[in-house]
N, C-alpha and C positions, 0 to 999 in steps of 0.2 A: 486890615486884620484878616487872617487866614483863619475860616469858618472852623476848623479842626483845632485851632489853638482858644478859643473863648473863654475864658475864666469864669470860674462860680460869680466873684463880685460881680464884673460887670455882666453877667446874663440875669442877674437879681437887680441889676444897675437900670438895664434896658428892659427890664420886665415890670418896670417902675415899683419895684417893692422896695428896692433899696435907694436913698440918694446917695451920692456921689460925694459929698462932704460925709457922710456917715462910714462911708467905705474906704473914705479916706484913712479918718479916725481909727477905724479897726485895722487895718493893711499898719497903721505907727503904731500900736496895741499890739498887734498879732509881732512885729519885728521887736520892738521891746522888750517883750516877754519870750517869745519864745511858743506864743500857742499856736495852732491851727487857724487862720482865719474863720473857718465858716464858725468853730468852738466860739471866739471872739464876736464874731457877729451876732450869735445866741445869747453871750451869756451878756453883751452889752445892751440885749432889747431890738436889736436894726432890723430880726429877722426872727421868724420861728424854725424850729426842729424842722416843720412840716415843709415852709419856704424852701428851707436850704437843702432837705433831700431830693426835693422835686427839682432846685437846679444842681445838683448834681448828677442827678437820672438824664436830664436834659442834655447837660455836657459828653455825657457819656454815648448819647444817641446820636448829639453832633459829632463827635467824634469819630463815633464808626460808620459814618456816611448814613446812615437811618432818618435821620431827622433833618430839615434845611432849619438851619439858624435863625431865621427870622420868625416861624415857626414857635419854633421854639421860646420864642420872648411873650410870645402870643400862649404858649400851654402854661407857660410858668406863671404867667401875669393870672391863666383862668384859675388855677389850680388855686393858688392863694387868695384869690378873691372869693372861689366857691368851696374854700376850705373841702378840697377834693384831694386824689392824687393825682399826678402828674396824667396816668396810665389813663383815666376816666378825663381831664380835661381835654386830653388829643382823641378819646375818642367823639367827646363835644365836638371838636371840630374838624370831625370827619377823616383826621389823618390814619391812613394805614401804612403798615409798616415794612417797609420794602426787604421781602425775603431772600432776594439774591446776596445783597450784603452779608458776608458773616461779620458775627458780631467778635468784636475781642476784649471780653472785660478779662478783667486780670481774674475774680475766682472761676469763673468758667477756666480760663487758660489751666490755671492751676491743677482743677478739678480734672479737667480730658488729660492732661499730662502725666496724671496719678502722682504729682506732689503732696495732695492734699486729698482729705477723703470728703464723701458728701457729709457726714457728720460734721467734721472740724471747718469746713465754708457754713452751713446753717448756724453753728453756733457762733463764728467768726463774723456772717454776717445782724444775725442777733444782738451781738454787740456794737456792730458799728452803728445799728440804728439806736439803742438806745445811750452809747456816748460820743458821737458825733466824731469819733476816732478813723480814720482811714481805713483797710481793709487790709491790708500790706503792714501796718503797724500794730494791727489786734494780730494776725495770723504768726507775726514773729514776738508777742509778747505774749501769745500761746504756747510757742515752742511749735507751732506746726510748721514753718520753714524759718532761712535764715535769713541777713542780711542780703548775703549774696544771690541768694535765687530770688530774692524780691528785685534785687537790682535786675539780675537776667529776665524776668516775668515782664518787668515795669520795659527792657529795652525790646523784648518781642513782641510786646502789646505795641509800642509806635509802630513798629516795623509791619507791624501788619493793618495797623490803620493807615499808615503811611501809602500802603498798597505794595510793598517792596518788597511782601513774604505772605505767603497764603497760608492762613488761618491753620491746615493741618501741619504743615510744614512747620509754623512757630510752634504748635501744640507737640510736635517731634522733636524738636531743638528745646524745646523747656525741659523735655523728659529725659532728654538723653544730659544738659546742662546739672539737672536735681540726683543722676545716677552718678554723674564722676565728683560729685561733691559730697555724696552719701558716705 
């Protein structure tokens, strides 16, 4: 398994919050229905609100080269255990966050691109904390972007954790992607 691809389940898997029959269950839940897994994982008891944003914040850090993975099974297992956040269990354990990386979350992306203003990301992220909704799906059931530039957002964000496009250069290609679709 390639560190940059880690799933929420299994870093909740290996962070021994979640079993692996449990994750099962919700992964045939979540395909069934139609929901979100991490939703499915909450509303089925496997995990809490607080669990599953800290491995998401996790994912997210694996992902942009910030965080080494293994690490990270270690903040996520502290965090739920000391009913902390994510951000206070790594600093328990001493990790600092290596600033040469730039980071590429999709509302930063959005935000430097002028897709999106800082108002409509705080309230957009305001909601993804309290319905456990993606970020990309509150911002286009806001009306603050569309389909389409979530798709362009979502392929410039690999492409620059991928290392294959540097951070301004995707934030220029989202903005110029959000003017010929305006």
């Amino acid at each position: 398994m390639a560190e940059k691809t880690i799933r929420v389940g299994e870093l909740l898997t290996r962070a021994g919050i979640l079993r692996k029959q449990d994750l099962d269950e919700a992964c045939n839940i979540a395909q069934d229905t139609g929901q979100m897994i991490g939703k499915v994982l909450i509303m089925s008891g496997f995990v809490t609100k607080d669990d599953l944003q800290a491995a998401v914040e996790a994912q997210s850090l694996v992902r942009d080269g910030h965080l080494e993975l293994e690490l990270s099974f270690m903040a996520v297992s502290a965090a739920s255990r000391g009913r902390i956040t994510l951000e206070q269990a790594l600093d328990q354990l001493g990790w600092q966050p290596q600033t040469s990386m730039p980071s590429a979350r999709l509302g930063e992306l959005l935000l430097s691109s002028g897709v999106i203003s800082p108002e409509q990301l705080n309230q957009a992220l305001n909601e993804v904390r309290e319905s456990i909704t993606p970020l990309g799906a509150v911002l286009i059931a806001m009306g603050a972007i569309t389909e389409n530039v979530l798709r362009d957002a979502l392929a410039v964000q690999s492409e620059i954790r991928q290392g294959k496009r540097t951070k301004p250069d995707g934030v220029a290609l989202l903005s110029k992607f959000a003017r010929a679709q305006a």
